[in-house]
MDAnalysis code that builds the backbone (N, CA, C; Angstrom):
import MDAnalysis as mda
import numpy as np

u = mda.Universe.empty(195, n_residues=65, atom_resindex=np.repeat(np.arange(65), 3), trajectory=True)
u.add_TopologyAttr("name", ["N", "CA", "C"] * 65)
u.add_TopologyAttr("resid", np.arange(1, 66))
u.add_TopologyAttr("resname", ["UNK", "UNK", "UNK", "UNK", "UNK", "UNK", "UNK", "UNK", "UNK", "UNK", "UNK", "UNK", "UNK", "UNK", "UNK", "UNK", "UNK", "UNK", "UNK", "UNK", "UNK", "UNK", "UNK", "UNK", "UNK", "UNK", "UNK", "UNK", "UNK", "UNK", "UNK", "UNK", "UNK", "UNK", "UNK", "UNK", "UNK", "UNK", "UNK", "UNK", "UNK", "UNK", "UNK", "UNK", "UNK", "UNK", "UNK", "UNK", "UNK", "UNK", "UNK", "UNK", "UNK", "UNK", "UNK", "UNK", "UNK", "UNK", "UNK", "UNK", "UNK", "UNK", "UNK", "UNK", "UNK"])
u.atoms.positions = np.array([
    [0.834, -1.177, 0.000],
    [0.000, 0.000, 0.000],
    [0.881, 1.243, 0.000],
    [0.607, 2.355, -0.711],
    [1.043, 3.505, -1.039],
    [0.710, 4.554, -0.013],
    [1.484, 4.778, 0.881],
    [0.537, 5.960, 1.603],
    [1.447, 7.275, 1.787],
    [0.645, 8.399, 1.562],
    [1.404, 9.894, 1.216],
    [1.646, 10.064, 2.580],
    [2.528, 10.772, 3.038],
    [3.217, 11.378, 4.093],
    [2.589, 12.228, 4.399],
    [2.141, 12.813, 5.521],
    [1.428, 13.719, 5.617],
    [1.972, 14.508, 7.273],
    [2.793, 14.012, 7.764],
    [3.771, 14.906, 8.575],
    [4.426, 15.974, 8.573],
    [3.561, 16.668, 9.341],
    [4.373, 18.559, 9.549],
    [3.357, 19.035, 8.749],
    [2.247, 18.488, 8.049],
    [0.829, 19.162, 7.473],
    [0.033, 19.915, 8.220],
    [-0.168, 21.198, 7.518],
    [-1.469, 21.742, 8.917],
    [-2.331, 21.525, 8.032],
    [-3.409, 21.304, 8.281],
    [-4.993, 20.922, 8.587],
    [-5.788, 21.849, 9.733],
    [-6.118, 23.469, 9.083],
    [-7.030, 23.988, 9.935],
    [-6.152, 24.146, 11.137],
    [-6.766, 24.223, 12.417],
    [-5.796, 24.235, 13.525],
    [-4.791, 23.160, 13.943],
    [-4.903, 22.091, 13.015],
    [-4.394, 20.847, 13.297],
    [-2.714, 20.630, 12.389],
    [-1.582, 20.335, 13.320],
    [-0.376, 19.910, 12.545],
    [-0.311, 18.366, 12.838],
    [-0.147, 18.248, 11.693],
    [0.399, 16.360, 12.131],
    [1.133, 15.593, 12.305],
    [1.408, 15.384, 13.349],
    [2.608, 14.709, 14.257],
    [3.253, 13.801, 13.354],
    [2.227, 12.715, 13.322],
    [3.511, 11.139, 13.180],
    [1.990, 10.564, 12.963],
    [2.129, 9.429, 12.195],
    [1.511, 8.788, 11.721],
    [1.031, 6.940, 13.189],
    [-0.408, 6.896, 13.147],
    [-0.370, 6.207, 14.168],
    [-0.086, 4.984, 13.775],
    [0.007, 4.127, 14.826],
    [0.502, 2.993, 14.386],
    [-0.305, 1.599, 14.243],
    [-1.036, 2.054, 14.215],
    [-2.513, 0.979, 13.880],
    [-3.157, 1.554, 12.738],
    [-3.327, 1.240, 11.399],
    [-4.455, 1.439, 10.242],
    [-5.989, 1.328, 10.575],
    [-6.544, 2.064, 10.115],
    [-8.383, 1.701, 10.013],
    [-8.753, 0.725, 10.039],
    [-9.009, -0.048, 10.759],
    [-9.114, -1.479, 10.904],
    [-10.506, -2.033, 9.387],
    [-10.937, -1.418, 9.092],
    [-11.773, -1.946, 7.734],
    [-11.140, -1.383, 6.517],
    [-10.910, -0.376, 6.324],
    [-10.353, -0.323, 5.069],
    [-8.373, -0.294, 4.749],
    [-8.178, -0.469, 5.583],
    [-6.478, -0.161, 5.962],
    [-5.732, 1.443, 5.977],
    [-7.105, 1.846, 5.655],
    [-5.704, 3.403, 5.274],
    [-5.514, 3.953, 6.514],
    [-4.201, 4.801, 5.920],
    [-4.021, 5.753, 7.162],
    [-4.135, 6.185, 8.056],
    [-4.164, 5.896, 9.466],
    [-4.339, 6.965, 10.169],
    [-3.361, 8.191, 10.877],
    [-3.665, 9.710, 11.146],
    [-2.585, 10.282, 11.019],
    [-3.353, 10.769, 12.615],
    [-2.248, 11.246, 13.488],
    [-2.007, 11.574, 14.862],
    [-1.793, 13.271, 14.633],
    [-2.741, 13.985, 15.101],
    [-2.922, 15.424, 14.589],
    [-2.493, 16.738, 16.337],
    [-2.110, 17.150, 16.332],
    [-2.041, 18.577, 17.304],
    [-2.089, 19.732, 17.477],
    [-3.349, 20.282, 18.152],
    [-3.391, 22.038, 17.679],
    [-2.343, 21.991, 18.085],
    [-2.181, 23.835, 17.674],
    [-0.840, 24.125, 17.220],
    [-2.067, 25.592, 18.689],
    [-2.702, 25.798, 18.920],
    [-2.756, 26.538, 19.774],
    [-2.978, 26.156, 21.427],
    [-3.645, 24.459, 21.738],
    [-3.603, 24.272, 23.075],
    [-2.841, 22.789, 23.038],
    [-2.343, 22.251, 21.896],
    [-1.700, 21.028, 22.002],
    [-2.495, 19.589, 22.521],
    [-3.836, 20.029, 21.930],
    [-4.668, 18.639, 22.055],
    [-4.616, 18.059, 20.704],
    [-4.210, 16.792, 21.081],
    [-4.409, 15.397, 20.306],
    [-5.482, 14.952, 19.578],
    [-5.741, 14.663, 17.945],
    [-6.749, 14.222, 17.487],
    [-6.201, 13.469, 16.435],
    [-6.949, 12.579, 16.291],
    [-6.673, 11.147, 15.294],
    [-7.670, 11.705, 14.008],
    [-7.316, 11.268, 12.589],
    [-8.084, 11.167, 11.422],
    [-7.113, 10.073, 10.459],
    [-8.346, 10.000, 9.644],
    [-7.917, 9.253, 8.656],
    [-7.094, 10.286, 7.541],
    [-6.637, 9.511, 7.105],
    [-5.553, 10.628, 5.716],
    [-6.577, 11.176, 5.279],
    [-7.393, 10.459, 4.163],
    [-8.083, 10.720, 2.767],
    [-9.111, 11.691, 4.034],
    [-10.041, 11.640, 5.033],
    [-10.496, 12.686, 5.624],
    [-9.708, 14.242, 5.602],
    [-8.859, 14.105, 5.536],
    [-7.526, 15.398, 5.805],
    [-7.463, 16.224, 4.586],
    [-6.994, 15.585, 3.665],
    [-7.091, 15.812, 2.239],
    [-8.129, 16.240, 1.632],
    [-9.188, 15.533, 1.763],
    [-9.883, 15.773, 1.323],
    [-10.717, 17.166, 2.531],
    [-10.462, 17.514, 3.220],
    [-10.890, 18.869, 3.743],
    [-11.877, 18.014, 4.687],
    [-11.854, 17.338, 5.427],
    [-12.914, 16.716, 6.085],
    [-13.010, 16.299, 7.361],
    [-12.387, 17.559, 8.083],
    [-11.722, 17.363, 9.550],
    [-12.151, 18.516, 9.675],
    [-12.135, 18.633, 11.501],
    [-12.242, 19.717, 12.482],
    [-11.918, 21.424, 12.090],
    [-12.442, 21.850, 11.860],
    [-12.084, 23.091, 11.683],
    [-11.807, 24.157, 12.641],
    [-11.588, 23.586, 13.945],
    [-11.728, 24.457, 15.080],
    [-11.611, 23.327, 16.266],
    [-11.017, 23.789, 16.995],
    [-10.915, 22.596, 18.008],
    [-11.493, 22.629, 18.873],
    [-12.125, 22.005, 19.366],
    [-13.113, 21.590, 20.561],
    [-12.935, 21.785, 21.619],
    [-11.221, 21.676, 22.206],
    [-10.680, 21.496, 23.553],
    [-10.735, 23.339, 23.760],
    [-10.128, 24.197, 22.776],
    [-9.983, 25.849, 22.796],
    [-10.513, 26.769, 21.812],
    [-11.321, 25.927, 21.111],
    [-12.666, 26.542, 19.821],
    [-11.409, 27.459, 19.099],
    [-10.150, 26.785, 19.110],
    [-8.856, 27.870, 18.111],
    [-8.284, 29.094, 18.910],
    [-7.992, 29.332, 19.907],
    [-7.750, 30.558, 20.686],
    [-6.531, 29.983, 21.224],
])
């Protein structure tokens, strides 16, 4: 399986750490280990969610502040 790198990506408030170490257990792809970059909370997504614009736009833990 081919999977794009997606480390040191921001995503909205989200940079992405490191890639986790368990796949999507049904389809295998990606999963990527994400961290605001303003309160340093932790969030998991799938790649193709990321890419494709389909993640958090604001973080939950500090609504981006």
């Amino acid at each position: 399986m081919n999977v794009k790198d997606e480390s040191g990506k921001r995503y909205g408030p989200y940079v992405v750490v490191r890639r986790a170490e368990t796949n999507y257990p049904i389809s295998g792809t990606a999963r990527w280990i994400c961290q605001c970059v303003h309160c340093g909370a932790k969030k998991t997504y799938i790649g193709n969610l990321l890419r494709f614009n389909n993640y958090a736009h604001e973080c939950k833990e500090c609504s981006g502040r």
